[in-house]
C-alpha positions as CSV (number, residue, x, y, z in Angstrom):
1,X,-49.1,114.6,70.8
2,X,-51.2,115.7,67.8
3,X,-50.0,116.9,64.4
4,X,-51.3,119.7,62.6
5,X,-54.4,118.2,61.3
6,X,-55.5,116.8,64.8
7,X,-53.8,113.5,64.1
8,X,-52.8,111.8,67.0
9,X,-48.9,111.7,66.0
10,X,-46.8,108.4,65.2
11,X,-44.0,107.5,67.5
12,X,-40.7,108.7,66.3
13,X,-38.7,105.2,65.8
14,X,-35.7,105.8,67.4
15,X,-32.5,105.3,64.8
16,X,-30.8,102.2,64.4
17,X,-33.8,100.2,66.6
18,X,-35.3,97.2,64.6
19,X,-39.4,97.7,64.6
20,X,-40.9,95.4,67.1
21,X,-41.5,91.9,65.7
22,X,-45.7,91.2,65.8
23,X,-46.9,88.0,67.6
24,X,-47.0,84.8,65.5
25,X,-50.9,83.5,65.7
26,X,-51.1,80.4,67.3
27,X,-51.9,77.4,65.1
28,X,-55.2,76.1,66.2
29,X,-54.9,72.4,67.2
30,X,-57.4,69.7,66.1
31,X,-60.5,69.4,68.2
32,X,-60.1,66.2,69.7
33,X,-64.3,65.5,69.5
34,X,-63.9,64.7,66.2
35,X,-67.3,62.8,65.0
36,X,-66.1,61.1,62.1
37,X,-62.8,60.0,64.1
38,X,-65.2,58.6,66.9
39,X,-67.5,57.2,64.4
40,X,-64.3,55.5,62.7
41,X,-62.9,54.5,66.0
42,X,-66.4,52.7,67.1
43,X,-67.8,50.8,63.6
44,X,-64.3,49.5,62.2
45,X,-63.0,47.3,64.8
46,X,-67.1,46.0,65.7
47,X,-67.1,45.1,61.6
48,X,-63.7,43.4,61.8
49,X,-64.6,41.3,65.4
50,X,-68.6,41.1,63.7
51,X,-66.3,39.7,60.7
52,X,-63.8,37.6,62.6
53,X,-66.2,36.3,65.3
54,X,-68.9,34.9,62.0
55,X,-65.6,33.4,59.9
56,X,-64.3,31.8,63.1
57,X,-67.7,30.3,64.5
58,X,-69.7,28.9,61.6
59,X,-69.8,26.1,58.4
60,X,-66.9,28.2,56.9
61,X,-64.4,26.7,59.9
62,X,-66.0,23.6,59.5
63,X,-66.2,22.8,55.4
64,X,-63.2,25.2,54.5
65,X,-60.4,25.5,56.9
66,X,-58.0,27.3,54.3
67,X,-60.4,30.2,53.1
68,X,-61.7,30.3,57.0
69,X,-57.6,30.8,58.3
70,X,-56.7,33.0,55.0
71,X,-59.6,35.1,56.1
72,X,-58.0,35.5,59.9
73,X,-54.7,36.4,58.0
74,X,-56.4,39.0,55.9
75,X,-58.0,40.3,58.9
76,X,-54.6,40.8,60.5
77,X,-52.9,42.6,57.9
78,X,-55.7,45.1,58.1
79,X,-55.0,45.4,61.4
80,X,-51.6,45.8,60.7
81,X,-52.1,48.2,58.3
82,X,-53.8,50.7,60.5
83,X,-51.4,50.4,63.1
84,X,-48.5,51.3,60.2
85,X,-50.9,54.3,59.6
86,X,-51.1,55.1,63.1
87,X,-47.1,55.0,63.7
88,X,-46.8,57.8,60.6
89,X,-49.2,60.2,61.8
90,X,-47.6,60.2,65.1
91,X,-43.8,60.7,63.7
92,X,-45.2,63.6,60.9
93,X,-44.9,66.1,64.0
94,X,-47.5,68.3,62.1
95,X,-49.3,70.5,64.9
96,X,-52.1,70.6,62.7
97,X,-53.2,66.7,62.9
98,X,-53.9,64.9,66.0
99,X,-52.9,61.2,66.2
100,X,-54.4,60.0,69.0
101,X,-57.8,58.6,67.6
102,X,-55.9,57.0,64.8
103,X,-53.8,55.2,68.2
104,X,-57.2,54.3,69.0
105,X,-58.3,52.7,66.1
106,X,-55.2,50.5,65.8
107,X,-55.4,49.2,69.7
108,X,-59.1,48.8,69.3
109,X,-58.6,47.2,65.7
110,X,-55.9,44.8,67.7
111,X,-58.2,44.3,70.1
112,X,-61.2,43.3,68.2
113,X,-59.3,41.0,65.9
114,X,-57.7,39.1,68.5
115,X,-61.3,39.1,70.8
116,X,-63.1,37.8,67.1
117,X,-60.2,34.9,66.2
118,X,-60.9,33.6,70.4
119,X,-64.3,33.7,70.7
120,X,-65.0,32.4,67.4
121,X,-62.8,29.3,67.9
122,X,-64.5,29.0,71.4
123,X,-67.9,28.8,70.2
124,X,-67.1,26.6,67.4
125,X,-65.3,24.2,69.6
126,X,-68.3,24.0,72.2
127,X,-71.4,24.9,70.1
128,X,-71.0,24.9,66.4
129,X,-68.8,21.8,65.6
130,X,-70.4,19.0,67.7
131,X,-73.7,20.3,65.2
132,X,-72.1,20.2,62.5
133,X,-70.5,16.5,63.4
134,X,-73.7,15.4,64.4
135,X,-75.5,16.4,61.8
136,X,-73.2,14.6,59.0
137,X,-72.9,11.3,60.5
138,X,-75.9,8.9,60.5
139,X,-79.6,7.8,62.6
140,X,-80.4,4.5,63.2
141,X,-83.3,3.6,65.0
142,X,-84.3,-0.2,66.5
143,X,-80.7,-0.7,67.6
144,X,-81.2,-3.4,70.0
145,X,-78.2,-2.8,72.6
146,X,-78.0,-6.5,73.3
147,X,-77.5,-8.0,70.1
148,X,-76.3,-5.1,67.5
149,X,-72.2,-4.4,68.1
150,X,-70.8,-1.2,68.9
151,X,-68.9,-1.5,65.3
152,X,-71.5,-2.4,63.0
153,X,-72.8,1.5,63.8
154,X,-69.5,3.6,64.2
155,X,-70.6,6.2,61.8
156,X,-73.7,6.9,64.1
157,X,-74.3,10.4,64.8
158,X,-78.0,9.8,67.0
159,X,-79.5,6.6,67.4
160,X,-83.3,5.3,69.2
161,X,-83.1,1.6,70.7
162,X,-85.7,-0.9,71.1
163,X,-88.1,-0.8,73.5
164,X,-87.3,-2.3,76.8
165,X,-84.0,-0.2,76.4
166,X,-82.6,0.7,79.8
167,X,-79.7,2.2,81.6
168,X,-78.0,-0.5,84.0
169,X,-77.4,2.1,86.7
170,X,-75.9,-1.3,89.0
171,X,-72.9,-1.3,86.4
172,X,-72.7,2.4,86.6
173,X,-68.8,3.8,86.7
174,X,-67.1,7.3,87.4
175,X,-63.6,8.0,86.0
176,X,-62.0,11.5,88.4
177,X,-60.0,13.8,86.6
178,X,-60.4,17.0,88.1
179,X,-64.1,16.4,86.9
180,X,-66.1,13.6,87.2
181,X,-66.8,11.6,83.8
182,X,-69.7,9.1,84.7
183,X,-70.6,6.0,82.0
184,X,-73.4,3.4,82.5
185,X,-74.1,0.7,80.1
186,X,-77.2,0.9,77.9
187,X,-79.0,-2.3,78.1
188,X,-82.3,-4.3,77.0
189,X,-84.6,-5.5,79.2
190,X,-82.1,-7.4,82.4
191,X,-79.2,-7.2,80.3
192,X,-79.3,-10.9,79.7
193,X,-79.4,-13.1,76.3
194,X,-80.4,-16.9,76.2
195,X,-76.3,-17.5,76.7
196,X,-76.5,-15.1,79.5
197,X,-74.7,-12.5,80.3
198,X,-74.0,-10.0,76.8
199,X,-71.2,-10.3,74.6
200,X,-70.2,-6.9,75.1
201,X,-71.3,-3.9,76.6
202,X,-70.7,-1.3,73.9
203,X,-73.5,1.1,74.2
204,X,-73.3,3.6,77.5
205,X,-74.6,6.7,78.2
206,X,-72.2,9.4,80.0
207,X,-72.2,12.5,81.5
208,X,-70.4,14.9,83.2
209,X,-69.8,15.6,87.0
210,X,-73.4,13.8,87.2
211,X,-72.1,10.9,89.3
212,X,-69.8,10.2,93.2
213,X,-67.3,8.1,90.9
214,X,-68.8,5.2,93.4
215,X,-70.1,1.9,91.6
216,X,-73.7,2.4,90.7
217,X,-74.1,5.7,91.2
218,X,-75.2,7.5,87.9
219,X,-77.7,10.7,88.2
220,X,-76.9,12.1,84.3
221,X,-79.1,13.4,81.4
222,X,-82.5,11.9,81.0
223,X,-81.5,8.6,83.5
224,X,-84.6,8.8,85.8
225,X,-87.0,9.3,82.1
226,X,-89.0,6.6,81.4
227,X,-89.8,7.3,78.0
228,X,-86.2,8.2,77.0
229,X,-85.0,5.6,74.6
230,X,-82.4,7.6,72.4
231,X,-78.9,8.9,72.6
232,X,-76.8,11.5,71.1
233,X,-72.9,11.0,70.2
234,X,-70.1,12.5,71.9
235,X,-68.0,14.8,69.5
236,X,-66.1,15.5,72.0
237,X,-62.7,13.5,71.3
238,X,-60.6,14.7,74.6
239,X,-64.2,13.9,76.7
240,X,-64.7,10.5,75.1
241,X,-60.5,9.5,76.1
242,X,-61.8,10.1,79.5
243,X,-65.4,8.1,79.4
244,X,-63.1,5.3,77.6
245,X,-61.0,5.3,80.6
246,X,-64.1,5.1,82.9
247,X,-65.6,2.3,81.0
248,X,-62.4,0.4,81.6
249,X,-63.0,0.9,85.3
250,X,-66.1,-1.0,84.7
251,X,-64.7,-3.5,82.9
252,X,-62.2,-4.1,85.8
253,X,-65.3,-3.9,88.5
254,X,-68.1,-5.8,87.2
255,X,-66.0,-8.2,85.3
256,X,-67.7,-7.2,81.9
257,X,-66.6,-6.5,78.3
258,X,-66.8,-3.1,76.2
259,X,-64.9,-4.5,72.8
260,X,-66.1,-0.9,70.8
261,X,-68.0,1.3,73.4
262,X,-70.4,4.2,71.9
263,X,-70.8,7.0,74.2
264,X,-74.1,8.6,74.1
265,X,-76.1,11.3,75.9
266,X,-79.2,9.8,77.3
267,X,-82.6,11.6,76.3
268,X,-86.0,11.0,74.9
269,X,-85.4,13.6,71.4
270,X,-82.2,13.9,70.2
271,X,-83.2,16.0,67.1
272,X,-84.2,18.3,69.9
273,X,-80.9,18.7,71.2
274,X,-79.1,19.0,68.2
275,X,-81.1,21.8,67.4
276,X,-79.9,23.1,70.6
277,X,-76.2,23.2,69.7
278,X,-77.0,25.6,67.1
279,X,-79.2,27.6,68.6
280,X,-76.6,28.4,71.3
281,X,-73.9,28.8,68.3
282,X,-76.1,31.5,67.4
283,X,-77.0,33.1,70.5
284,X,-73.6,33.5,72.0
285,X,-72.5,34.8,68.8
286,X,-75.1,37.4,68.9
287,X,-74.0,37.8,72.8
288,X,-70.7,38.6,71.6
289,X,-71.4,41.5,68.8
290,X,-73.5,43.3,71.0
291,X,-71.5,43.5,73.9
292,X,-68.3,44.1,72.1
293,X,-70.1,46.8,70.9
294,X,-71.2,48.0,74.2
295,X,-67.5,47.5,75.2
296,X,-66.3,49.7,72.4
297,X,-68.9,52.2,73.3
298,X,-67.3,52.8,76.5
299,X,-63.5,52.7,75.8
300,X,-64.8,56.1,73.5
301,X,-66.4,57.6,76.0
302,X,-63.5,57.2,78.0
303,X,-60.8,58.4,75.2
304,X,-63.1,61.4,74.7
305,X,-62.7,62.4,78.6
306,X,-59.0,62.2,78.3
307,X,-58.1,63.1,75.2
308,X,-60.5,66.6,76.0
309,X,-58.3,66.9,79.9
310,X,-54.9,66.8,77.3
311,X,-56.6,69.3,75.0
């Protein structure tokens, strides 16, 4: 109905009615493809596990154990720290902010810290320490294994022996413990001295899961190398309790004396192989930063499919 001036006329509000009460606007929620959040979500915990992996792996373990374990700490309370900021934004109850990449960085953050304190110690323990033992402890060359005792050269880290030096695969021995730890005495020429038989046997090269565990049977490292000559220590301290245990065997079986037995890795260049252990330090610790990355990568692109389904 129109007034007079053509107006389209207003509604006559019936008495003692309350006016209709407009809609609220909806509060817009976050997008949940935030880029900074992902961004945050992906480079954080790779720089803490980059962080934790390098202080866990390298000279800093090895020279420094209380800066190397007060770094770990301090890498934990940051991780503890995000997860406290992670447990507030999720009690605030404000519609406005979204919690669940902050969740995200606090499980990844865990997870990284945790995967970087492991590995680290892993590749220390099997790569990086046996270098860095090796490399501090001393080379002696012309050690004749018939007449030089296994004491006078304790601190030896690599050693070459005379020529003639040979394995005496006859007095070979193999000590079972789930694996196979193999030792045969390194000797000179037939083994023999102008009293006869040696003092004692204290050289032997070893090896692992390289031998039956039968008398004379010995098929480890360089054995079948003519020109090998040399040997490299075992750092290993829970390997060597087993090789010491096989050389006892020996002792029993050939009716021969080890008074301070060296255990050694038979090959030609040692300062080859030492070269080795780092190299492989380094590689699996490159290994590990890129494919935690990778892994990372995908536990995004997998929060971004559900977390844009619970949008």
């Amino acid at each position: 109905m129109a007034n007079y001036f053509g107006a389209p006329s207003q509604p006559m509000q019936q008495y003692g009615v309350a006016p209709p009460v407009p809609p609220r606007p909806k509060l817009k929620r976050p997008s949940r493809l935030n880029f900074a959040a992902i961004c945050l979500c992906l480079f954080v915990p790779w720089l803490l596990f980059c962080f934790m992996y390098a202080v866990m792996s390298f000279s800093l373990h090895y020279n420094d154990k209380i800066t190397c374990y007060g770094c770990v700490f301090i890498g934990f309370l940051i991780v503890l720290g995000i997860c406290k900021l992670a447990i507030d934004s999720i009690q605030k109850h404000d519609a406005s902010a979204d919690p669940s990449w902050f969740v995200f960085l606090a499980v990844a953050s865990l997870i990284a810290w945790v995967a970087g304190v492991a590995l680290g110690d892993m590749n220390f323990f099997y790569n990086m320490e046996p270098f860095y033992d090796v490399s501090n402890l001393n080379s002696y060359s012309s050690v004749d294994p018939s007449l030089m005792p296994g004491q006078q050269v304790m601190d030896a880290g690599q050693m070459t022996f005379v020529s003639g030096s040979r394995l005496d695969l006859k007095k070979a021995m193999g000590f079972r413990n789930l694996e196979v730890f193999c030792v045969a005495p390194i000797v000179k020429g037939n083994a023999s001295t102008s009293q006869g038989e040696v003092a004692s046997y204290d050289f032997w090269a070893v090896g692992l899961n390289c031998c039956s565990g039968a008398s004379g049977n010995f098929a480890c490292g360089e054995f079948n190398n003519p020109h090998a000559s040399s040997g490299l220590r075992v750092m290993r301290k829970d390997q060597s309790t087993f090789y010491r245990l096989a050389v006892k065997q020996a002792e029993a079986a050939y009716g021969i004396k080890a008074k301070h037995p060296i255990f050694l890795y038979w090959m030609q260049d040692p300062v080859l192989e030492i070269a080795a252990y780092a190299d492989e330090g380094m590689k699996d610790y490159m290994f590990g930063v890129f494919t935690f990355f990778a892994f990372l990568l995908f536990l995004i692109l997998v929060a971004v499919v559900i977390f844009s389904k619970m949008g």
